[in-house]
N, C-alpha and C positions, 0 to 999 in steps of 0.2 A: 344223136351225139350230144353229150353232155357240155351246156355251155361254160366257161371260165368268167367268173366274174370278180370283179375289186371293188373291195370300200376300205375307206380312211374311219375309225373309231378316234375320239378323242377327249380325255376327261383333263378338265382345268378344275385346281383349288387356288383360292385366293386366300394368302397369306395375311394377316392382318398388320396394318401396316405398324403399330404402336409394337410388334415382335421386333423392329428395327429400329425404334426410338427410345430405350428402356435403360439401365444404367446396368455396373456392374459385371460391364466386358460381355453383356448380354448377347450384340446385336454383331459383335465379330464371331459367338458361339453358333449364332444362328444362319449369317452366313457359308461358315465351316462345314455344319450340318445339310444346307442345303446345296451346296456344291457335291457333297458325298454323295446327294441321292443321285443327281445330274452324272454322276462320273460313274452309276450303273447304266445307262441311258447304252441300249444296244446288248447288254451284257445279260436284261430278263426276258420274260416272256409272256405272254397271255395267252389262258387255256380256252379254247375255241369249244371246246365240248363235242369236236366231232373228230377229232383224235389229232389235230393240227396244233400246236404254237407257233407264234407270231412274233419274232422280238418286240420290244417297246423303247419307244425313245424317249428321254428325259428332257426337259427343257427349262431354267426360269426366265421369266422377264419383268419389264418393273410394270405396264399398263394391259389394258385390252384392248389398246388401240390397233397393233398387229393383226389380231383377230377379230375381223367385222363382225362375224358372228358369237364370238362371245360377246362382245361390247354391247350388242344389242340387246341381251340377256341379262348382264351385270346390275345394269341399273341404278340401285344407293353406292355402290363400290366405284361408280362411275365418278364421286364424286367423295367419294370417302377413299384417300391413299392405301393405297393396298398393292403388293406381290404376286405373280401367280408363278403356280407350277403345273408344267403339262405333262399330262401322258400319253403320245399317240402311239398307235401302228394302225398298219396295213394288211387288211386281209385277202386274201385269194380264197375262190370258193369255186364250189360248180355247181349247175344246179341237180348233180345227183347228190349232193353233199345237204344240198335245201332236202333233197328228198325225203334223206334217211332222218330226218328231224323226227323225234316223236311225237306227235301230239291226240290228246285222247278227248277231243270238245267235242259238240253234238252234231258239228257240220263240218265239212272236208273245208281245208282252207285251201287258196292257191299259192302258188309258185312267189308270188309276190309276198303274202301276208306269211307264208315262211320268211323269206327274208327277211322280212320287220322281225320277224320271231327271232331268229339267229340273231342279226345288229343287237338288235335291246339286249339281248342276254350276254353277247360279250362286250357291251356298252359297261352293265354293270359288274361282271366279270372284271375289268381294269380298273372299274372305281374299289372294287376290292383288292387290288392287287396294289394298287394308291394305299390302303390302308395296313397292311402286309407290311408295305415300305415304311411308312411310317412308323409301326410298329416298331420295328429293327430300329428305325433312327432314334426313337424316346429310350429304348432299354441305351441305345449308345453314346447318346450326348442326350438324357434325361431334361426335357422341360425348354429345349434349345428354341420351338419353333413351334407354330400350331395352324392349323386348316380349319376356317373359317365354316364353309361350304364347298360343296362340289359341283359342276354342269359339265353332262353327257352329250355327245353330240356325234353321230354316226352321218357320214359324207357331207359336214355341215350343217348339218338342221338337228334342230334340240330333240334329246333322245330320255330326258328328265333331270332331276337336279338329286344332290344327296347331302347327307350333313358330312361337315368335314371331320376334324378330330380334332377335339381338347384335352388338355390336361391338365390336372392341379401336382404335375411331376419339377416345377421350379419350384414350388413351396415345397414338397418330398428333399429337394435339394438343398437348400435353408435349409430345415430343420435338422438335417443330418450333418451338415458343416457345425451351425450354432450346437446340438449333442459330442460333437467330435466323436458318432458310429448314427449308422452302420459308412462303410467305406465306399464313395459312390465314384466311379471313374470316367474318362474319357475316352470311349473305345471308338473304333473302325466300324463304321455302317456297313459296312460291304461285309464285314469278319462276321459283326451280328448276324444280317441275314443270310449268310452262307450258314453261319449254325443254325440259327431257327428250321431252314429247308431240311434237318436233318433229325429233326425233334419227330416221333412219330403223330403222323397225324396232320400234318401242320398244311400240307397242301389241299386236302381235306375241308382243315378251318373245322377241327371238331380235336379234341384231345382225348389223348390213348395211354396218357402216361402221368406218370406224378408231375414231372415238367411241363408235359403239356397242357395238366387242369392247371397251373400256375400261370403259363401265357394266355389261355386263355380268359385266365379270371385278368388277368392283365388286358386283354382286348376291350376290356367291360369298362376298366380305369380309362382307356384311352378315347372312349368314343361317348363320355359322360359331358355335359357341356352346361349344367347350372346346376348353383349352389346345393339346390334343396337337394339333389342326387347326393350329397357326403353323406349323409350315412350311408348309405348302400356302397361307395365307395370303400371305406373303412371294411364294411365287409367282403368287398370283392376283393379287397389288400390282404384283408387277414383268411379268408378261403386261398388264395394262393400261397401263401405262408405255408399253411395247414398242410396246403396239398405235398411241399415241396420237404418239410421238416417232421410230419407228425404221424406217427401209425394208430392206429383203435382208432378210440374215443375215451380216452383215459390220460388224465396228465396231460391235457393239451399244451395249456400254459408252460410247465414245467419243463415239455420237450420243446416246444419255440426256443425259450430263453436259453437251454443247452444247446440246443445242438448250433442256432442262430449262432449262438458264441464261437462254437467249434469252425464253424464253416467258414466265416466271415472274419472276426477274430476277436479276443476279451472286449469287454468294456470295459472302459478306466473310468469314466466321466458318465454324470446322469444314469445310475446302474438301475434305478426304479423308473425313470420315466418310463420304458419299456412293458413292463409288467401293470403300471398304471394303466398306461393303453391298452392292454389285454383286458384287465377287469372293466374297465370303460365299457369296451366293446359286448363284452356278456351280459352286465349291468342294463344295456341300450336295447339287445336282440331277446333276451325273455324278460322282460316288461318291469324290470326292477329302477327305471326309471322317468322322472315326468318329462312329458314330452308336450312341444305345441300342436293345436290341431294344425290340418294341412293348410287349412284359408284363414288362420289366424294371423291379420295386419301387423300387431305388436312389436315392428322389427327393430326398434327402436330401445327396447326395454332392455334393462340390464340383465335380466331373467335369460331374452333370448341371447343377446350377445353372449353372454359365458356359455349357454349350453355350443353355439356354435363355434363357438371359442375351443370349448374342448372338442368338439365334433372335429373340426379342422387341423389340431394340432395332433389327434391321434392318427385319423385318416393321412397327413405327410409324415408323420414316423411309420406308419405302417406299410405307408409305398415306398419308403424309402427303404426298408431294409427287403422289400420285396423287390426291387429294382437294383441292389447292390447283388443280391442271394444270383438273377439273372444275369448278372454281369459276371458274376465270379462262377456261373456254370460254365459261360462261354468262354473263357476267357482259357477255363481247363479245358473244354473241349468234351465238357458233360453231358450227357443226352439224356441219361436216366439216371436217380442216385436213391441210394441206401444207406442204413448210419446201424452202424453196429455200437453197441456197447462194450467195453475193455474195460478190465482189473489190472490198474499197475503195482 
């Protein structure tokens, strides 16, 4: 007879604590944001991989003092101010559930070392589904908040650690108020990720569609965490653009800047910054520009500061209008899009 068994999974990100000490109605957007994730808390789920979900509960607090066993993990945070936010559930299992595990290594494991199998896998299963959430939160209050790191922990005992998620989507948010376009809003966490769940692909975490190479390439912006990654950003902004506005490979520029206009609405102000950062980006990706080598110290020179200068300001126009394009799919209630041309 098959036995019934429980474990508690539980993934903590610590918030950084300067996301609460910043100017410019920052740290009231940031709370906003992190209350929306909380107020899913019972409402998702995590996929077990043996045909079960699990709700997840949502939780913030301000220490790890609550949690004996994170606190003994934390460590520098211990003493560096910092937020966290939880994600646990609870699982029910049996051991014919351990059974049907697959596993294809050179030696039979036991009953037990399935287990281990199972916990780690939906250990990090919820730290992906942490990241999912987050997702949904940056396309809806962009730049609001950011995860530091992550620690896994299946019935109490540490199960691994993960990187959290950053973003350079508050400077996307600058740059688009200082341009006045593209148009960046303040949506519903909860309305975002009910539309993301409907994008194909997205449970997945692999994309199937024009929208969904754009969140995808969006996934790339969100889990980038130091500078020297901007150019690649820039590119994973302007691949989601492409994916979501451009057909061939002909006219690329040409179709962004129309149809970008069309969908989102004119530009009145700054009409060439736009089309600068397209050529920027060309200029960078087939080798029409100098660049520093990777372990080049120089950071200091006025050589590097402009090129990163411009690296940075094209990379936040091009998330931004990549971050307003997905707010204004959601917001229609778009899953998949096309652009026809018309003769008036």
């Amino acid at each position: 007879m098959a036995k019934q068994l429980k474990s508690d999974i539980e993934v903590f990100a610590d918030i950084p604590f300067w996301v609460f000490h910043s100017d410019h109605g920052e740290p009231e957007l940031a709370h906003v944001a992190i209350a929306e994730l909380v107020a899913l808390s019972g409402k998702i789920s995590v996929d077990a991989g043996n045909g079960k979900k699990y709700p997840i509960q949502i939780e913030s607090f301000p220490d790890a003092s609550k949690f004996k066993h994170l606190e003994k993990k934390v460590g520098r945070s211990s003493r560096i101010p910092c937020s966290f936010l939880r994600l646990h559930s609870q699982l029910s299992y049996s051991t014919d559930d351990l059974k049907e595990i697959e596993y294809s290594g050179p030696r039979k494991i036991s009953l037990g070392e399935r287990e281990q199998v199972f916990l780690h896998v939906v250990c990090y299963e919820l730290h992906a589904t942490l990241i999912d959430l987050f997702l949904a939160s940056s396309i809806a209050r962009p730049g609001a908040f950011y995860l530091w790191q992550a620690w896994l922990f299946a019935d109490r005992k540490f199960a691994g650690n993960q990187h959290g998620a950053m973003t350079s989507f508050r400077d996307a948010r600058k740059r688009a108020r200082e341009l006045q376009w593209p148009p960046i809003e303040m949506l519903k966490t909860g309305d975002v990720y009910k539309w993301l769940q409907e994008i194909p692909g997205f449970f997945g975490r692999r994309s199937s569609s024009r929208v969904g190479r754009a969140i995808a390439a969006l996934t790339h912006l969100v889990t980038m965490r130091s500078r020297n990654e901007n150019a690649f950003a820039l590119v994973w902004a302007l691949l989601g653009l492409e994916a979501i506005y451009c057909n061939g490979n002909i006219g690329l520029k040409s179709q962004l800047l129309e149809k970008s206009e069309a969908f989102l609405r004119a530009r009145k102000e700054n009409k060439k910054r736009f089309g600068w950062m397209y050529d920027f980006r060309s200029r960078l990706i087939h080798g029409d520009m100098d660049i520093f080598f990777q372990h080049n110290g120089d950071d200091a020179g006025d050589e590097f500061e402009k090129m990163w200068n411009e690296i940075n300001e094209c990379e936040a126009l091009a998330t931004a209008v990549l971050l307003a394009s997905l707010q204004r799919l959601c917001v229609k209630k778009i899953y998949s899009i096309e652009f026809q041309y018309s003769l008036k």
